[in-house]
C-alpha positions as a Markdown table, in Angstrom:
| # | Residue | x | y | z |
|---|---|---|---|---|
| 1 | Unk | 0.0 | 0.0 | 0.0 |
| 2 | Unk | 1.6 | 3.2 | -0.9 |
| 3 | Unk | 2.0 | 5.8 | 1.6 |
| 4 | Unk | 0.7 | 9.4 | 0.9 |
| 5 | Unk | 2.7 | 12.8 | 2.2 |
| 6 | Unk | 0.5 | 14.4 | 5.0 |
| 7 | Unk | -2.1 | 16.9 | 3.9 |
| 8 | Unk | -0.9 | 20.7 | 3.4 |
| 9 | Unk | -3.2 | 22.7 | 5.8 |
| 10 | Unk | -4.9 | 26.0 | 3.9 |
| 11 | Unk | -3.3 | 28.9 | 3.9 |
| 12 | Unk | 0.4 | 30.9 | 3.1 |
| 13 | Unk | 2.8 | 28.1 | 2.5 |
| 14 | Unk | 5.3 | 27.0 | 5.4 |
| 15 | Unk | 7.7 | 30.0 | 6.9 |
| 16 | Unk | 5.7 | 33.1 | 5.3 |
| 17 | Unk | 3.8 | 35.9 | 7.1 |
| 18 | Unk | 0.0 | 35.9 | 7.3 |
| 19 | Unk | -1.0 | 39.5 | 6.5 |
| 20 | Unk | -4.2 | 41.2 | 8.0 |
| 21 | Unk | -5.6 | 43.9 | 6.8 |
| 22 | Unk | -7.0 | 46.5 | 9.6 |
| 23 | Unk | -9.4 | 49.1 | 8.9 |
| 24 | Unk | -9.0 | 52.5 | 11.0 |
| 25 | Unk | -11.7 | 54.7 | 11.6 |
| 26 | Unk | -11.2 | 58.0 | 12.4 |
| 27 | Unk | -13.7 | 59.6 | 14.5 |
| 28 | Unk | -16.3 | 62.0 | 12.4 |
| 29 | Unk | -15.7 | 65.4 | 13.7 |
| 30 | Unk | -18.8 | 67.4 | 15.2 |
| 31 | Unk | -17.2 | 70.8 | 13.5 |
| 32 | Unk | -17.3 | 69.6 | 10.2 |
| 33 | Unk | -21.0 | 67.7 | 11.2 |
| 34 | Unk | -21.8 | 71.8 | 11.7 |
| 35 | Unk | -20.4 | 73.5 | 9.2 |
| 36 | Unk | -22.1 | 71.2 | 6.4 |
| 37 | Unk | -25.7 | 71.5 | 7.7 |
| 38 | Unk | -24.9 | 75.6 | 8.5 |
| 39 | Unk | -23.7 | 75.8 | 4.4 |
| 40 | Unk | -26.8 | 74.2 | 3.9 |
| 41 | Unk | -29.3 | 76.2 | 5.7 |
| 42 | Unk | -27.1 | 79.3 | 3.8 |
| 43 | Unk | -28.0 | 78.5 | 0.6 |
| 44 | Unk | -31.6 | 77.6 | 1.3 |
| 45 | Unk | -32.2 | 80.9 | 3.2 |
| 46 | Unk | -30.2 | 82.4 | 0.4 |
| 47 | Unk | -32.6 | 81.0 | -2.4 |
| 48 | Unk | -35.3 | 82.3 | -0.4 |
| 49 | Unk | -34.5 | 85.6 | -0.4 |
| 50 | Unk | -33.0 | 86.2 | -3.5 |
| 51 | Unk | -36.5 | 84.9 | -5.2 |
| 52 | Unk | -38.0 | 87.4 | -2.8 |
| 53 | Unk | -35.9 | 90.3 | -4.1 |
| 54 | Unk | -36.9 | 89.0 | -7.3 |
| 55 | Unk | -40.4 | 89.1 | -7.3 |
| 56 | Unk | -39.7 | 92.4 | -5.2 |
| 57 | Unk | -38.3 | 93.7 | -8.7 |
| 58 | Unk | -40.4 | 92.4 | -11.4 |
| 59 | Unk | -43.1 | 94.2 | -9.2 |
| 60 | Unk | -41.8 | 97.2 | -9.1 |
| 61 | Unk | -40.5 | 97.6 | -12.5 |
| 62 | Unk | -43.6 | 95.5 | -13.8 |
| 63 | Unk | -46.1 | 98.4 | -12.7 |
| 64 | Unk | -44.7 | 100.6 | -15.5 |
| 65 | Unk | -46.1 | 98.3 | -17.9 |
| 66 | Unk | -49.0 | 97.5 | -16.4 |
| 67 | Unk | -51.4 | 94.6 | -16.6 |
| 68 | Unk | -50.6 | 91.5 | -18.7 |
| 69 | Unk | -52.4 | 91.2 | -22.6 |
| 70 | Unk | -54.5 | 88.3 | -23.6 |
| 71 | Unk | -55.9 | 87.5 | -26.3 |
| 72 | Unk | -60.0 | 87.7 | -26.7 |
| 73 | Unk | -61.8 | 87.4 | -30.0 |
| 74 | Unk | -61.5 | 88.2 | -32.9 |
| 75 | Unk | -58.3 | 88.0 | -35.7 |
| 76 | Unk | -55.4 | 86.5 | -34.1 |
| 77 | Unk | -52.9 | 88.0 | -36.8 |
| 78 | Unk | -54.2 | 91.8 | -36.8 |
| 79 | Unk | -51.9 | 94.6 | -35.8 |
| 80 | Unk | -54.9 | 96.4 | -34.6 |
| 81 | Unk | -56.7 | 96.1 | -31.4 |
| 82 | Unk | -59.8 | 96.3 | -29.8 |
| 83 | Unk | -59.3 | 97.0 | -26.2 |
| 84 | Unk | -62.1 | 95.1 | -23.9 |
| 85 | Unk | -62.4 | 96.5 | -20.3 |
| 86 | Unk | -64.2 | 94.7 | -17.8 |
| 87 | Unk | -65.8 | 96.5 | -14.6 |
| 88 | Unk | -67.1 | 93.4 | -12.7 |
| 89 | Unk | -68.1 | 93.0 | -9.3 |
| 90 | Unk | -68.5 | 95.8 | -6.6 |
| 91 | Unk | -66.1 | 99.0 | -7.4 |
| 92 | Unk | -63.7 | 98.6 | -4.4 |
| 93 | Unk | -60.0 | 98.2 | -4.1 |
| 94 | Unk | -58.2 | 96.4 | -5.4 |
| 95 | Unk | -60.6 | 95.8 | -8.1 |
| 96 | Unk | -60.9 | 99.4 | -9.1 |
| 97 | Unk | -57.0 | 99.9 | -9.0 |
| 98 | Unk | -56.8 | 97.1 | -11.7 |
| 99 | Unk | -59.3 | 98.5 | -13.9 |
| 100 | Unk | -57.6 | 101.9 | -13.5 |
| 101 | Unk | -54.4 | 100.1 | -14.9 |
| 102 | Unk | -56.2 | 98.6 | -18.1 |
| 103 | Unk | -57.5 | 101.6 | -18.6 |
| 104 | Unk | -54.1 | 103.6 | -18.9 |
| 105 | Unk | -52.7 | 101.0 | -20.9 |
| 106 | Unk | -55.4 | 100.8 | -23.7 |
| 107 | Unk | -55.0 | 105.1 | -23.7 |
| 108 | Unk | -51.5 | 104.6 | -24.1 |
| 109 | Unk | -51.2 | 101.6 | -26.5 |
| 110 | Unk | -51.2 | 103.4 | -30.1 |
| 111 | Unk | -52.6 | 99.4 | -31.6 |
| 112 | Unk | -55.5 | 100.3 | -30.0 |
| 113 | Unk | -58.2 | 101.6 | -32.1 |
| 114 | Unk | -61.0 | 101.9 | -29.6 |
| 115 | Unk | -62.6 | 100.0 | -26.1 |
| 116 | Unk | -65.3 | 98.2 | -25.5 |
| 117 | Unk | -66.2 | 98.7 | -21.4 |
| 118 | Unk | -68.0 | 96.1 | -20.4 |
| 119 | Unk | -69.9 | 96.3 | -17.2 |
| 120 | Unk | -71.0 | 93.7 | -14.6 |
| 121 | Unk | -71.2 | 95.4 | -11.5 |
| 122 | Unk | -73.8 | 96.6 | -8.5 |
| 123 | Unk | -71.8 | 100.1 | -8.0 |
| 124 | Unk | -69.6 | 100.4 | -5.6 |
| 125 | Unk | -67.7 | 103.2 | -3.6 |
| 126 | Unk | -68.6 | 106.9 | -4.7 |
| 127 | Unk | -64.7 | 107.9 | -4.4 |
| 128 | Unk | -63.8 | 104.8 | -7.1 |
| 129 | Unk | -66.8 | 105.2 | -9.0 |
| 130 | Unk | -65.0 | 108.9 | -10.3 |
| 131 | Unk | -61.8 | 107.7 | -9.9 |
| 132 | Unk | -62.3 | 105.7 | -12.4 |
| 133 | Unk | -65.3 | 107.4 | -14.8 |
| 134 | Unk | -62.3 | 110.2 | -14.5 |
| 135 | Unk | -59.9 | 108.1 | -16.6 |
| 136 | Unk | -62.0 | 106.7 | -19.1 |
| 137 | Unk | -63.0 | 110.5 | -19.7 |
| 138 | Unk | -59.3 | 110.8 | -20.9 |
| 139 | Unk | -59.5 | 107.9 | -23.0 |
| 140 | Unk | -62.8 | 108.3 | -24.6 |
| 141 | Unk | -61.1 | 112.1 | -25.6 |
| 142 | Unk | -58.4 | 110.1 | -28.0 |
| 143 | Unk | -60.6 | 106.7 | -28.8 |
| 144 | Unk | -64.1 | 106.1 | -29.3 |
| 145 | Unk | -65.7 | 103.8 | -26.6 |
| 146 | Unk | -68.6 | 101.4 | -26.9 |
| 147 | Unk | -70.5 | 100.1 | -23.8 |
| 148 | Unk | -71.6 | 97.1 | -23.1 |
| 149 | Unk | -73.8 | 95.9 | -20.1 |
| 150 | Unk | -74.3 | 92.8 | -18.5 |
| 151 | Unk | -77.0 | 91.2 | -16.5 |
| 152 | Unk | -76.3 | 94.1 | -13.9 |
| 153 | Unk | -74.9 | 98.0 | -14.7 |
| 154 | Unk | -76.6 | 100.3 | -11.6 |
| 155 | Unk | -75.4 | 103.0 | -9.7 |
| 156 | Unk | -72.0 | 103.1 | -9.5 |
| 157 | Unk | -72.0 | 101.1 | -13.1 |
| 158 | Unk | -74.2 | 103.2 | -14.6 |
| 159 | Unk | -71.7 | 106.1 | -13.3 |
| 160 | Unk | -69.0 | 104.6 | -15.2 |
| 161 | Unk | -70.5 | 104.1 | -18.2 |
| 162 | Unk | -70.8 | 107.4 | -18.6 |
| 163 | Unk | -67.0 | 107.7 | -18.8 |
| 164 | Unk | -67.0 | 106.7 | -22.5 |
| 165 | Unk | -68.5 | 110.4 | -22.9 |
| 166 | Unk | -71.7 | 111.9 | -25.2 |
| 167 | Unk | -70.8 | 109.4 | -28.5 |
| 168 | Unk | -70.2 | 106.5 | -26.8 |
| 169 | Unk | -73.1 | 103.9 | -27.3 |
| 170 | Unk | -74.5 | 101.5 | -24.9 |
| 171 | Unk | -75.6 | 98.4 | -25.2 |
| 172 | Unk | -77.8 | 96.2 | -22.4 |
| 173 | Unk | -78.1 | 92.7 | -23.0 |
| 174 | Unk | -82.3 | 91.7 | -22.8 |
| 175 | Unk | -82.0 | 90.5 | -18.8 |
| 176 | Unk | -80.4 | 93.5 | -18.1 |
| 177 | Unk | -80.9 | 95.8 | -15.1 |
| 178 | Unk | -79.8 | 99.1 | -14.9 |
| 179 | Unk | -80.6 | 102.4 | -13.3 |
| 180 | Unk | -80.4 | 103.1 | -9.8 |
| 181 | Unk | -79.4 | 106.1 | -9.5 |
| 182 | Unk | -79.0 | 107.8 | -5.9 |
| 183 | Unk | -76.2 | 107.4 | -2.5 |
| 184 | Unk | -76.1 | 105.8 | 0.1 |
| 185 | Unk | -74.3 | 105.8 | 3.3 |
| 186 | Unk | -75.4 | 102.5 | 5.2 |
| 187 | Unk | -75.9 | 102.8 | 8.8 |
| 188 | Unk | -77.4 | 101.1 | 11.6 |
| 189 | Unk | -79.1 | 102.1 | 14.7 |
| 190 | Unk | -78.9 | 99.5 | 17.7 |
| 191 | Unk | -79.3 | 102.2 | 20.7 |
| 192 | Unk | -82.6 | 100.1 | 22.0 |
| 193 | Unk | -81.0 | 96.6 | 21.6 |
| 194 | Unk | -77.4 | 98.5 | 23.5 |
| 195 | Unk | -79.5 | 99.4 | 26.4 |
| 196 | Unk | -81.5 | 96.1 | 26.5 |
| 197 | Unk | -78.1 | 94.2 | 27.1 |
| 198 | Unk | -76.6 | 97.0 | 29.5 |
| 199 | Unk | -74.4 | 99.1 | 26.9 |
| 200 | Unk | -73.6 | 102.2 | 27.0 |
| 201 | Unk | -71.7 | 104.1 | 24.6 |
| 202 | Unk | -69.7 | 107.3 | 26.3 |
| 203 | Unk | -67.1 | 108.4 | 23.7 |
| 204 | Unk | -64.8 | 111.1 | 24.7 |
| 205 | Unk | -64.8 | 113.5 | 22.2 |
| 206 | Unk | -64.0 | 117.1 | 20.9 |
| 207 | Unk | -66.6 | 118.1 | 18.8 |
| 208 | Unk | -70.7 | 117.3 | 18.0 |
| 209 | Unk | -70.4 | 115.3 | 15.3 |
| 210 | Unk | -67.1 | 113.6 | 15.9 |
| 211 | Unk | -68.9 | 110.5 | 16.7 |
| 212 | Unk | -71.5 | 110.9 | 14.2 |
| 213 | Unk | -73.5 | 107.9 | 12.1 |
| 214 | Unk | -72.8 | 106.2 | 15.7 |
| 215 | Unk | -75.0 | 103.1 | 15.9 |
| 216 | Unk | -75.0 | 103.3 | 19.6 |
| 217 | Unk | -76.9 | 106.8 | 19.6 |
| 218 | Unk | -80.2 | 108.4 | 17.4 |
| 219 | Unk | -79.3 | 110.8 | 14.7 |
| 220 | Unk | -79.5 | 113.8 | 15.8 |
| 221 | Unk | -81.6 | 117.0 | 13.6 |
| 222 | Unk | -78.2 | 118.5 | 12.8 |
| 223 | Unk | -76.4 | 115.0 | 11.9 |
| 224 | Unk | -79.3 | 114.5 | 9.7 |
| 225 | Unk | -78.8 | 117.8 | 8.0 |
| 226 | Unk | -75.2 | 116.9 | 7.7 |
| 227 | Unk | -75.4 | 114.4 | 6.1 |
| 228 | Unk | -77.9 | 114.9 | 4.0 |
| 229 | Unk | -75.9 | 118.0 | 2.3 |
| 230 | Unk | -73.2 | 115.6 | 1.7 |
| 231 | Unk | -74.9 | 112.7 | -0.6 |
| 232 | Unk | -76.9 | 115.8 | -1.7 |
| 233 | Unk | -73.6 | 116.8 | -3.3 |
| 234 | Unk | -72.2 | 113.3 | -4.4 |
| 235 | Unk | -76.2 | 112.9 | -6.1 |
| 236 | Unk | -75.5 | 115.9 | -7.4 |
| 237 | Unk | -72.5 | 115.2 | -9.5 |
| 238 | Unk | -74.0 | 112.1 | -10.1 |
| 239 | Unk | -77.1 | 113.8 | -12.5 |
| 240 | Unk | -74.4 | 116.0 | -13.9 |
| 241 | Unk | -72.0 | 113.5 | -14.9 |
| 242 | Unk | -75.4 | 111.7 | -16.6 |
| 243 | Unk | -76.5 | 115.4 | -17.9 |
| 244 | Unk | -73.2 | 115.6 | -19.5 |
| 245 | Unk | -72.8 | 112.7 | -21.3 |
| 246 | Unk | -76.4 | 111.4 | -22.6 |
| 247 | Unk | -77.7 | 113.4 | -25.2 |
| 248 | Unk | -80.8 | 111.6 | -25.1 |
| 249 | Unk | -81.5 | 112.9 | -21.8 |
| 250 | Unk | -82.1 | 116.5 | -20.5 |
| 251 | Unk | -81.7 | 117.8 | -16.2 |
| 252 | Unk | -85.3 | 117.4 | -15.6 |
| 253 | Unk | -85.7 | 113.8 | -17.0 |
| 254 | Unk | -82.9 | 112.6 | -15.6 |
| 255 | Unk | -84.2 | 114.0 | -11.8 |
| 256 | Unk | -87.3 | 111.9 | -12.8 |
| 257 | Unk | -85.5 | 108.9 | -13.0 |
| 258 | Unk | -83.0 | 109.0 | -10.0 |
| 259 | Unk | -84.8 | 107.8 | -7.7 |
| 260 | Unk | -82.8 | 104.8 | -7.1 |
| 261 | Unk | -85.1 | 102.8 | -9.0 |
| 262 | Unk | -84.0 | 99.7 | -10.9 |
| 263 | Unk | -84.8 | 99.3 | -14.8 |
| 264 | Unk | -85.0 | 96.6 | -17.0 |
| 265 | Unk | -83.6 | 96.8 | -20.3 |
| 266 | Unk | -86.5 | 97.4 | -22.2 |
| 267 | Unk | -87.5 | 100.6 | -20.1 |
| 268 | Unk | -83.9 | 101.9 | -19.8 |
| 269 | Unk | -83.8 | 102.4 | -23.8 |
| 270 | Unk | -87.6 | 103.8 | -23.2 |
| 271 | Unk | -86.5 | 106.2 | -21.0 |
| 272 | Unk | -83.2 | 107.1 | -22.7 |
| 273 | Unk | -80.8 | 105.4 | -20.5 |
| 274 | Unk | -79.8 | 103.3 | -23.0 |
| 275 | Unk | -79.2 | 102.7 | -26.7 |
| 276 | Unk | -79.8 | 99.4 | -27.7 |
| 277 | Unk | -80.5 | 95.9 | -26.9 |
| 278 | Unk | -77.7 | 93.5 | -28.0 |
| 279 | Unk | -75.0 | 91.1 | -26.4 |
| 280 | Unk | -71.1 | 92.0 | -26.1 |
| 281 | Unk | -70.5 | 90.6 | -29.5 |
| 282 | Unk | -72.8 | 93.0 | -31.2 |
| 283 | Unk | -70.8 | 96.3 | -29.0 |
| 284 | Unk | -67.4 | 94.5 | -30.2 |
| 285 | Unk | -68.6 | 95.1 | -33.9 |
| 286 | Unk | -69.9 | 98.3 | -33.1 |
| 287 | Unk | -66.3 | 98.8 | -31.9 |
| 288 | Unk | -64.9 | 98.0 | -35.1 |
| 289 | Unk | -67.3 | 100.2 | -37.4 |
| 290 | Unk | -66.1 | 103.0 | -35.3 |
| 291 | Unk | -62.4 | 102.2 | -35.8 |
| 292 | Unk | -63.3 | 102.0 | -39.1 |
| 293 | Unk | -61.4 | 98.4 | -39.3 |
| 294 | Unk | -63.2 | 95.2 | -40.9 |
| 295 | Unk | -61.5 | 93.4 | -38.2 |
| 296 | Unk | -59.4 | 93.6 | -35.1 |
| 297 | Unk | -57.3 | 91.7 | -32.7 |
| 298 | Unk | -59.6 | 92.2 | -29.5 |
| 299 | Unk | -57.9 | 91.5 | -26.0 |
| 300 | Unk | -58.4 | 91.9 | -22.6 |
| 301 | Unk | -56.3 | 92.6 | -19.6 |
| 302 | Unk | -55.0 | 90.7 | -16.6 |
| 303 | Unk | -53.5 | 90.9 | -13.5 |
| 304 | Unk | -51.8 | 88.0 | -12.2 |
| 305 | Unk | -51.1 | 86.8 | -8.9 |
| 306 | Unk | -47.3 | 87.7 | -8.3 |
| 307 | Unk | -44.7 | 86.7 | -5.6 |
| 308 | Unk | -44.7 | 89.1 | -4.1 |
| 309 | Unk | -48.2 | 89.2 | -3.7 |
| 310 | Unk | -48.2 | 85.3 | -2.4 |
| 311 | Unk | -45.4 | 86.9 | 1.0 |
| 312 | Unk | -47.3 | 89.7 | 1.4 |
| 313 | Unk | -51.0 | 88.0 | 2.0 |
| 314 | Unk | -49.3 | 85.1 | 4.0 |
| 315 | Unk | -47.6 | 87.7 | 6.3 |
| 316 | Unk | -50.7 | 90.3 | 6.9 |
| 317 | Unk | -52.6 | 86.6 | 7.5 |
| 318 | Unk | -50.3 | 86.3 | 10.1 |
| 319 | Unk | -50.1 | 90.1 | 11.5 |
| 320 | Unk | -52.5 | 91.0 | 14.5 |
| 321 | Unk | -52.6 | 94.3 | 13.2 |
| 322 | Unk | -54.2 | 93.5 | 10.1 |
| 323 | Unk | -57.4 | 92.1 | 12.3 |
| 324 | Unk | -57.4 | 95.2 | 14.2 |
| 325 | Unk | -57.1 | 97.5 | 11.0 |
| 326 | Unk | -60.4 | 94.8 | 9.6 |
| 327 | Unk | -62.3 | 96.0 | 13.3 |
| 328 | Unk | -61.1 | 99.4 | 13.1 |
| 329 | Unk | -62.4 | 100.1 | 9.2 |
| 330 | Unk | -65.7 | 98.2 | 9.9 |
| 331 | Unk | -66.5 | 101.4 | 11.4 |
| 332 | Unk | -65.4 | 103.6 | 8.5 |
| 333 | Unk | -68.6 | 105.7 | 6.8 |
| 334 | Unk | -69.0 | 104.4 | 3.4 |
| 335 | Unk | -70.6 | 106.9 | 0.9 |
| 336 | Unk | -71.4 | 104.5 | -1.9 |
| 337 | Unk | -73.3 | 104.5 | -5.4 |
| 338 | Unk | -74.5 | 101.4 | -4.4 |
| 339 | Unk | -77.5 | 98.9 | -5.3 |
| 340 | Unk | -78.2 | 95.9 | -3.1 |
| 341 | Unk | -81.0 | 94.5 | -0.9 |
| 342 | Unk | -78.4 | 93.1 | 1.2 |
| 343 | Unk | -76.6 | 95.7 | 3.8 |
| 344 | Unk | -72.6 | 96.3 | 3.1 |
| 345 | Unk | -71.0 | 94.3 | 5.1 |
| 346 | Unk | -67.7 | 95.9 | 6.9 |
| 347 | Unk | -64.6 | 94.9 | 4.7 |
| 348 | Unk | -60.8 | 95.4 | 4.8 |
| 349 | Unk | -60.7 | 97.2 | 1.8 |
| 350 | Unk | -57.5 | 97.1 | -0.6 |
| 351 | Unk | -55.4 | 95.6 | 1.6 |
């Protein structure tokens, strides 16, 4: 039987070095541990406020040029516009900021041939309501203006209207109302339910009527008579302003009318308040027979959210003064051209 050498165990051969490798870990060091996650929160912060300082910017610079153009109806290749202005909803800031805007950009854009002012509002404030039948005044003195009403144009929106001045035509759609011509300063009297409860209202003041149109206290005679020469003046210039620029209309039959009184469509062009029945498209071709074009590029304007605007709402949402400025405004008097069943309710306005 043959004999076999002994088995050579695993490994390095006889008389050689086993080599182990060892792994040394140095400990992580609590400095650089801080300065990464402080570079970090840097450039985050950093971001932050550089896209703040940009919207900041494009802001501030964008006001210059005003709302943003869209297009509307109409020929999509045409050099020439027609401008289309919409007054919608109560005239208030910021609303009536924005329209103010569109309106100085269509006087200033030499595309634009003439406007179409289309209304869909109650009324609104009596300071707005001019403010803004001041402007179109200026641009229905360089471009002829067409009106067009909605299902709603009173008070304040019939004041507008009469911005486009003595040629411009209006239009009221067959459900419209219109009319209500008058002011109105909405107050409330709750002296009887105060002193059912136990309140008493004891302002300390200088003068008789500096807590006037109090809702704790009765009107007094000489608050009434106050008050009653101021919306006497602001219903004043309102039958002016309507004397002024409808020729179909003289001082005495407009007095007739301003009573407040809503009108349908049908008597407003009976009574001369109106032109013509007929929808936005027929105004937008009246439009463009006064431009003299056989067709037009018509476009409205916009006013995107910016930002900017995004920091600014979520930091007055988060300011205890802006509640406080909310209670103290609540309390403002609100002369307003105005139609509603419903009474104003308080509002931050423009803020």
């Amino acid at each position: 039987m043959a004999d076999f050498p002994p088995p050579v165990p695993a490994g390095n051969p006889p008389g050689t070095t086993t080599m182990v490798p060892v792994l040394v870990q140095q400990p992580r060091s609590w400095f650089r541990t801080l300065l990464f996650w402080g570079m970090g929160l840097a450039l985050f912060f950093s971001v932050l406020l550089n896209l703040g300082l940009m919207g900041m910017v494009a802001t501030y610079f964008g006001g210059v040029e005003g709302p943003e153009e869209k297009f509307s109806r109409g020929s999509t290749t045409s050099v020439d516009k027609i401008a289309i202005l919409k007054a919608t909803g109560t005239i208030m800031p910021p609303f009536s900021g924005r329209l103010i805007k569109a309106i100085e950009k269509a006087t200033t854009d030499d595309a634009v041939k003439a406007v179409l002012l289309r209304i869909e509002s109650p009324g609104g404030l009596v300071a707005d309501s001019h403010q803004i039948y001041h402007k179109l005044k200026q641009l229905s003195a360089k471009k002829p203006v067409v009106v067009s009403f909605g299902s709603l144009a009173a008070s304040g929106g019939y004041y507008i209207a009469m911005g486009g001045g003595p040629k411009a035509k209006i239009f009221a759609e067959p459900i419209t109302w219109t009319g209500s011509i008058g002011v109105i300063i909405p107050h409330f009297e709750a002296s009887e339910l105060a002193s059912k409860v136990g309140v008493k209202s004891e302002p300390l003041k200088t003068g008789e009527f500096k807590d006037t149109l109090s809702p704790f206290k009765p009107l007094s005679d000489n608050e009434r008579k106050l008050w009653g020469e101021i919306i006497g003046q602001s219903f004043d210039r309102f039958v002016n302003i309507i004397d002024e620029n409808r020729d179909t209309l003289n001082r005495e039959q407009i007095l007739t009318l301003a009573t407040g009184q809503i009108f349908t469509a049908d008597d407003a062009v009976k009574n001369g308040l109106v032109d013509a029945i007929g929808f936005e498209d027929e105004a937008f071709a009246e439009a463009l027979k006064l431009a003299g074009l056989k067709d037009a590029r018509g476009v409205e304007y916009s006013h995107p959210t910016t930002f900017i605007d995004i920091l600014t709402a979520s930091r007055r949402a988060q300011s205890p003064e802006s509640g406080l400025a909310a209670w103290l405004e609540a309390g403002v008097p609100r002369e307003m051209y105005y139609f509603s069943r419903l009474p104003v309710l308080p509002i931050e306005l423009g803020r």
